[in-house]
C-alpha positions in Angstrom: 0.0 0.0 0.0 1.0 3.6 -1.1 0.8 4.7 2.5 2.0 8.5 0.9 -1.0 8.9 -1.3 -3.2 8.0 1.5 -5.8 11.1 2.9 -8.6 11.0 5.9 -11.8 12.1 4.2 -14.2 11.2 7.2 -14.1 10.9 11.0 -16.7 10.8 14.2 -16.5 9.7 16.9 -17.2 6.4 15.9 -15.0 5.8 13.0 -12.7 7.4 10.4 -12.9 6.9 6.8 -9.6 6.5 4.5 -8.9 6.6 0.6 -5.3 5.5 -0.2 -4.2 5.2 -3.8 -2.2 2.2 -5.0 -0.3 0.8 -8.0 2.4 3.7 -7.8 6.1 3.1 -7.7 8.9 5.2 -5.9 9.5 7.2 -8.9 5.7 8.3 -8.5 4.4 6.6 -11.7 2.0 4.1 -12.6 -0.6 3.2 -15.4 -4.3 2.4 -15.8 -3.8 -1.2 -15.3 -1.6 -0.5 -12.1 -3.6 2.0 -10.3 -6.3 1.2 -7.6 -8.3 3.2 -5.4 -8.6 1.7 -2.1 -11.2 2.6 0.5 -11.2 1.7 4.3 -12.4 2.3 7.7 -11.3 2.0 11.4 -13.0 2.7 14.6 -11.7 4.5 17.2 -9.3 1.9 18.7 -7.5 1.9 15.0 -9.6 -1.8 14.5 -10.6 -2.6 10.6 -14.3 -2.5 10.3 -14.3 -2.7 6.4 -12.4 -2.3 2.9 -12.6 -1.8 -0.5 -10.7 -1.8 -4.0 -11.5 0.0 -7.0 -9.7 -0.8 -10.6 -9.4 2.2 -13.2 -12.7 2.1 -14.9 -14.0 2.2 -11.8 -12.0 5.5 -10.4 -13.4 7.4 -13.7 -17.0 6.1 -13.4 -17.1 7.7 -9.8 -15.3 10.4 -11.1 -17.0 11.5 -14.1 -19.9 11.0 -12.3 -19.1 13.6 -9.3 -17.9 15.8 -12.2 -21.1 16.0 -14.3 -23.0 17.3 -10.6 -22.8 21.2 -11.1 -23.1 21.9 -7.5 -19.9 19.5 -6.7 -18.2 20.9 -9.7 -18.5 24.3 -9.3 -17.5 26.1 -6.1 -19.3 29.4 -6.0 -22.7 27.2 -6.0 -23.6 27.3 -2.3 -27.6 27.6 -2.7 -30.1 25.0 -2.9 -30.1 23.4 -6.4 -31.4 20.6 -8.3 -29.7 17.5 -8.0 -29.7 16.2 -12.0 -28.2 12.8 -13.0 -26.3 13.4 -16.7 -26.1 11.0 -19.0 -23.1 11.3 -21.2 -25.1 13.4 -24.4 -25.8 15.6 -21.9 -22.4 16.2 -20.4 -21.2 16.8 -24.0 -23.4 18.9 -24.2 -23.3 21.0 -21.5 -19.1 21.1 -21.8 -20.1 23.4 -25.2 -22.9 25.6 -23.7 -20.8 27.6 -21.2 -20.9 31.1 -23.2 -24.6 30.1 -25.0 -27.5 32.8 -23.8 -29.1 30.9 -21.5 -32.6 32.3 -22.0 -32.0 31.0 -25.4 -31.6 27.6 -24.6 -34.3 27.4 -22.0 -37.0 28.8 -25.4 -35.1 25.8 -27.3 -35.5 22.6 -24.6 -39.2 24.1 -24.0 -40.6 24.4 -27.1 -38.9 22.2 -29.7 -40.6 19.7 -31.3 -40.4 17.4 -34.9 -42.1 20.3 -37.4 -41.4 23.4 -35.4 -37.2 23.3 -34.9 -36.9 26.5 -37.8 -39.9 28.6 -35.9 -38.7 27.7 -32.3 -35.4 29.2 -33.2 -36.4 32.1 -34.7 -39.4 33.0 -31.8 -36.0 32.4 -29.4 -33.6 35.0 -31.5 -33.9 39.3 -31.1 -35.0 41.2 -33.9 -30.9 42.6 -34.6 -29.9 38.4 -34.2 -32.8 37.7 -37.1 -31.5 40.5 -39.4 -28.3 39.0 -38.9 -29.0 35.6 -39.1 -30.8 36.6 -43.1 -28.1 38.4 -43.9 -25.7 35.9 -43.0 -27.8 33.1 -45.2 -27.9 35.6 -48.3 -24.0 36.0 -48.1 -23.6 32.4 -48.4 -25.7 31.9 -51.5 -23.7 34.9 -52.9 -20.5 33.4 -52.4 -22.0 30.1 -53.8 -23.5 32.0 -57.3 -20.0 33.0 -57.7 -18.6 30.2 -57.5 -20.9 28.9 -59.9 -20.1 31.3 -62.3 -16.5 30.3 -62.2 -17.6 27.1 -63.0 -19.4 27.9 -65.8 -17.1 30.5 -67.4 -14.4 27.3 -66.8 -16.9 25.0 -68.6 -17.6 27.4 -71.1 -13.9 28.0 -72.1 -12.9 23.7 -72.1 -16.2 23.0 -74.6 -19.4 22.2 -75.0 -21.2 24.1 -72.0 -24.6 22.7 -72.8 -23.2 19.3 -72.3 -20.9 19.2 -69.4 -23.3 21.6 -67.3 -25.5 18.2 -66.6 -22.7 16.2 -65.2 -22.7 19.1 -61.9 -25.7 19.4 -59.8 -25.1 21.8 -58.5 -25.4 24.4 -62.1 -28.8 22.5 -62.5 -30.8 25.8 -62.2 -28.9 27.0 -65.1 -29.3 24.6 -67.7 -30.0 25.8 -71.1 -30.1 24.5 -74.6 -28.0 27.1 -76.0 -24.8 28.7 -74.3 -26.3 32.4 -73.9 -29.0 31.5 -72.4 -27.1 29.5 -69.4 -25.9 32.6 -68.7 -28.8 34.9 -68.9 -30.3 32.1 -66.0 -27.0 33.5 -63.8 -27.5 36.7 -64.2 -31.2 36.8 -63.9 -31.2 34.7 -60.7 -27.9 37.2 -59.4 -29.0 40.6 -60.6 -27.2 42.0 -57.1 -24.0 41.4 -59.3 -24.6 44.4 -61.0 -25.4 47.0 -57.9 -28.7 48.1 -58.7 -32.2 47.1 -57.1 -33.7 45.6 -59.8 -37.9 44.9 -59.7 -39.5 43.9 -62.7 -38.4 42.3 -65.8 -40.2 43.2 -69.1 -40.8 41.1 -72.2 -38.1 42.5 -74.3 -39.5 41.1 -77.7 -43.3 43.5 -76.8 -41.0 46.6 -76.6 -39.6 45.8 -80.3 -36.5 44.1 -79.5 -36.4 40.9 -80.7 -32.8 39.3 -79.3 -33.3 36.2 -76.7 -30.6 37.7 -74.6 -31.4 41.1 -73.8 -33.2 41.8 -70.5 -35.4 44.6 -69.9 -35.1 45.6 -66.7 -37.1 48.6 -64.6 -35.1 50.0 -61.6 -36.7 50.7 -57.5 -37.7 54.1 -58.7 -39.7 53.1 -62.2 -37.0 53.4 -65.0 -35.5 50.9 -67.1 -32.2 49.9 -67.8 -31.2 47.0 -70.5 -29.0 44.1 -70.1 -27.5 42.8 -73.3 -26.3 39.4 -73.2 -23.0 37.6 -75.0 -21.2 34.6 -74.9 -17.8 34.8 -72.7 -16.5 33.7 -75.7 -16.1 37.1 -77.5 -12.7 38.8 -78.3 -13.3 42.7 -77.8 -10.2 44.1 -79.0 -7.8 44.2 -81.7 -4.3 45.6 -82.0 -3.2 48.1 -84.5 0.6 47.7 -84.4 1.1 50.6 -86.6 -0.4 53.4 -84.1 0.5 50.5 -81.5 -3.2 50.5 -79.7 -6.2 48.5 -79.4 -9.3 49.3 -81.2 -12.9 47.8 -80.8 -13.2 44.5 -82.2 -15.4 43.9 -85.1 -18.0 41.9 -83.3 -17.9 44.3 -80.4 -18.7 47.6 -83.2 -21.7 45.4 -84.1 -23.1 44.6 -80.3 -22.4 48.6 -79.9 -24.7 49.2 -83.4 -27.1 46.8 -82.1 -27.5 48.8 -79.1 -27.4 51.9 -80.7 -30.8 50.6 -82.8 -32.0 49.8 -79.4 -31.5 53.6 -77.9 -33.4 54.7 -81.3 -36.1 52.1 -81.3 -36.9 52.8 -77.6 -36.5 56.8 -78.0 -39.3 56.1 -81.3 -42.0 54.6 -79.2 -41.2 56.5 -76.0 -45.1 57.9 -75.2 -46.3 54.6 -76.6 -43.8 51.8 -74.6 -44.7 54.1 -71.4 -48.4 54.5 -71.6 -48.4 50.5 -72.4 -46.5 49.1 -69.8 -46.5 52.1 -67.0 -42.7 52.7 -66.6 -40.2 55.8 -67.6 -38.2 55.7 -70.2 -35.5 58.6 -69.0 -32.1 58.1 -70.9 -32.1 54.5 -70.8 -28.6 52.2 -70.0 -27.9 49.4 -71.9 -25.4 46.9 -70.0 -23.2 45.1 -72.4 -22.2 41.6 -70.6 -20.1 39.7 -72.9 -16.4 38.4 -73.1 -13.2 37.7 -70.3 -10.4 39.9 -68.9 -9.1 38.0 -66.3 -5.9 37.7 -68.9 -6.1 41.4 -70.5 -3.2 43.3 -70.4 -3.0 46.9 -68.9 -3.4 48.3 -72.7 -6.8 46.5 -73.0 -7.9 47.4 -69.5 -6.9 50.9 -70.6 -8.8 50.8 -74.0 -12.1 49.2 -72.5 -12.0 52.1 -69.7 -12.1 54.5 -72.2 -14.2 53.0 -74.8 -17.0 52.7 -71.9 -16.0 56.8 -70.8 -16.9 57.4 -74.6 -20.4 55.5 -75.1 -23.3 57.7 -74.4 -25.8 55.0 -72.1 -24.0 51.7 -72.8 -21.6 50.4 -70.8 -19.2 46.7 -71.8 -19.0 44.5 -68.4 -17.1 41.7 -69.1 -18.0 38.4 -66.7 -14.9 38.7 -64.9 -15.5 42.4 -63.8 -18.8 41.4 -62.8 -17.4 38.7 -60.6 -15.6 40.8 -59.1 -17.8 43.1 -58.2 -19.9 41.0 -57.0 -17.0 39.6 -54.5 -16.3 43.3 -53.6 -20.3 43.0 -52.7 -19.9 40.2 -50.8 -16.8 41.3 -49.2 -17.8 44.4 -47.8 -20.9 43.0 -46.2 -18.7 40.0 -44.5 -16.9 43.0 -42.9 -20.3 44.8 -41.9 -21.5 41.6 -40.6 -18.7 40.8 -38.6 -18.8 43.8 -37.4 -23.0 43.6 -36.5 -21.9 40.4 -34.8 -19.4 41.9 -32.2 -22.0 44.7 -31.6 -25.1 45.0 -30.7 -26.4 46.6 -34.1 -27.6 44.7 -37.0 -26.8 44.3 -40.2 -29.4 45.6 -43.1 -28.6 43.7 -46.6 -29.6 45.9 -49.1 -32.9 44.5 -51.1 -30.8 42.9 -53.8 -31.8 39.9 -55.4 
């Protein structure tokens, strides 16, 4: 017997009560299969009146046990209490609830039930911890439209888009028969790319444009704004190496003519579109989505900046601008959330779709 590891936990004047804890060798170690726990009693005149020997697994039964009892564990709990037996869920549970709102678990265990988890939650959150619970679910689907964009500007630049769209799951929502329209399904479905609150979309082919992949579009405050549509596949500059600069493709002069007719055609049947379908036609914008310039050099960034500074109402956006303004989107609002989160203000998304 250990007699150094041996403590008085209990004595009257009838007995006294001993643990002593065996197995250990005079270099103070020993192991799980080694150490004991042994219990035993004497009365007064130092006569054994009973023992006991407890292996291992039995030491950590007891003491997990006594562990799991608040009042035992913690100290500064001197008042009357409940006296709960844990089972081990509930001690692994209550290890990770220490900084949780109380009150909010109390609405949880109360009222949660099979059909009601979603509702429970949300009757248990404030107002602010709502706002920023929505805005927290709409930055996720952000993040995950752009990476599906990505994807399909990757898909779109190894082949047939059309095809290899149906082996991901994931681009379902998109699937098209014909390349343009896969995208025109992105961009509808992620108009917030483009920074403006869009409302209502208008059959473009009853205001007298026929293309499948223009969207009319009619802003928060009643005007409209149209979004022209092109593959990614679309080379928008050329280089003149005798005045060494880059000039407008010839595809791209003909989406700018195209858009040009639009203007006129629109400008034409002004009183008539506007009486018809009840919005303002004020200097209308066309947006020109078409072609890449992830690989552009800093002459073709130059040239589409000022080709754009030139146009009167149109405007080229290539899809990797628009990615990247949507991550600057995104971006900023992870900061205002995060911010939200360590105050006590919430966070207001702006009604993008």
């Amino acid at each position: 017997m250990s007699v150094q590891y041996q403590r008085e936990i209990f004595k009257n004047e009838k007995l006294r009560l001993f643990i002593n804890f065996g197995g250990i060798d005079s270099n103070d170690s020993t192991s799980r299969e080694r150490l004991t726990l042994n219990l035993y009693a004497l009365n007064n005149k130092f006569n054994h009146l009973f023992s006991a020997t407890l292996q291992y697994s039995e030491i950590k039964l007891i003491y997990d046990s006594l562990n799991s009892i608040s009042i035992l564990k913690d100290e500064t709990l001197d008042n009357e209490c409940s006296f709960i037996s844990a089972s081990e869920d509930i001690r692994e549970i209550a290890s990770k609830i220490d900084n949780v709102d109380v009150s909010l678990l109390k609405s949880v265990f109360n009222k949660i039930g099979e059909n009601d988890k979603l509702t429970t939650v949300l009757n248990a959150l404030s107002e602010s911890e709502i706002q920023n619970l929505h805005a927290a679910i709409r930055q996720t689907n952000h993040r995950k439209a752009l990476d599906d964009l990505l994807l399909l500007l990757q898909l779109e630049a190894g082949g047939n888009i059309t095809e290899e769209i149906k082996e991901h799951p994931s681009l379902t929502r998109y699937l098209a028969k014909q390349p343009e329209k896969i995208f025109q399904n992105w961009i509808e479905q992620n108009l917030w790319t483009l920074g403006v609150d869009y409302v209502k979309k208008h059959p473009a082919r009853q205001i007298g444009i026929s293309s499948e992949s223009d969207l009319i579009m009619e802003t928060t405050d009643g005007f409209i704004d149209l979004i022209e549509l092109k593959r990614p596949k679309f080379d928008l500059f050329g280089y003149d190496d005798s005045h060494k600069s880059y000039y407008p493709s010839k595809e791209l002069s003909k989406v700018i003519g195209q858009c040009m007719q639009y203007l006129k055609v629109l400008e034409d049947y002004k009183l008539i579109l506007e009486k018809t379908h009840r919005f303002k036609l004020l200097r209308p914008r066309i947006r020109v989505v078409l072609g890449r310039s992830s690989d552009f050099k800093e002459g073709q960034l130059e040239a589409l900046r000022m080709l754009n500074s030139t146009l009167n109402q149109i405007e080229i956006i290539t899809f990797d601008y628009l990615h990247q303004c949507g991550a600057n989107i995104v971006s900023y609002y992870d900061e205002q959330l995060q911010g939200s989160q360590e105050g006590e203000e919430s966070l207001e998304m702006p009604t993008i779709s």
